[in-house]
C-alpha positions, 0 to 999 in steps of 0.5 A: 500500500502507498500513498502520496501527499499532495505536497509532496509529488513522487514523481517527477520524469513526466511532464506535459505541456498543460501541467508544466507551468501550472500552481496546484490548486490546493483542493485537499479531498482525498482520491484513491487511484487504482491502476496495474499500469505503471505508467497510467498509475504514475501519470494519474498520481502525478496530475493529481498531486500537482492539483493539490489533492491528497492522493492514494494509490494502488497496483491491485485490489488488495491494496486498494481494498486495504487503504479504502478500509484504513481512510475515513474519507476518500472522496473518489474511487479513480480505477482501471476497468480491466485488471488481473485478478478483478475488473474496476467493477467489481472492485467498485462493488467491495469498495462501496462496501466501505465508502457507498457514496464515493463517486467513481471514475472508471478509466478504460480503453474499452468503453462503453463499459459492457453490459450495462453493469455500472448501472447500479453503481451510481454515482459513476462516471467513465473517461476513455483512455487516452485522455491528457492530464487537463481531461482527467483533473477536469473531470475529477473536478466535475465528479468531486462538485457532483457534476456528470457530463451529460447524457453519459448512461453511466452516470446520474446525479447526486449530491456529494457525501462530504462538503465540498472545499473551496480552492485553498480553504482548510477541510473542517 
């Protein structure tokens, strides 16, 4: 299990073109990102961080499982659809367990995500591989507000299990 702070980005080897010259923007809600790619993990982890979230992360389901289960508050569920050993979905499922009002992004290549079963996942939204850093921040941003793209058939409305903070605001 791992886990970064916003403050303290981990990596420092990519960089892309929107990010490069980019403040974080010190939002401090806590998201977990799950991903057996080790280069989607790290871009993932890093666009986050230099937004100023709290960000865990994981490799697999175990270690997800263990930090969603050792944190109190995660404000998002960011995981891959396709992993050894479980899908995001069923991953999603366990973690509702322990967060049932964590919104999800589900990250994949091979979207839409088959038969319907992210339907009685709400809240729940899907973003398709490739996407850039500004895509993936912007929508977290969307998803920790409480808002869905429209007309994604994955995804309803629903109001945010924990306050929403404003840019540089302390968490109560």
């Amino acid at each position: 299990m791992k886990a970064v702070q916003a403050a303290q980005p981990r990596w420092d080897s990519i960089s892309s073109p929107e990010t490069a010259e980019e403040e974080p923007i010190h939002f401090q809600e806590t998201v977990l990102v799950v991903d057996d790619d080790p280069f989607m993990l790290q871009l993932e982890v890093q666009t986050l961080c230099k937004k100023g979230y709290h960000v865990l992360f994981a490799t697999g389901v175990p270690d997800a499982l263990g930090l969603a289960a050792a944190t109190p508050h995660i404000h998002l569920l960011i995981t891959d659809f396709l992993m050894p050993q479980t899908d995001g979905l069923e991953l999603t499922r366990q973690f509702r367990a322990l967060h049932p009002r964590t919104p999800v992004l589900m990250v994949s290549s091979s979207l839409p995500l088959p038969d319907g079963r992210a339907n009685q996942l709400q809240p729940f939204a899907s973003l398709a591989k490739p996407f850039t850093s500004a895509g993936l921040a912007q929508e977290v941003r969307r998803l920790l507000a409480g808002e869905f793209p429209a007309g994604d058939e994955n995804t309803v409305p629903f109001e945010p299990p924990f306050p929403q903070p404003q840019p540089n605001q302390p968490l109560a």
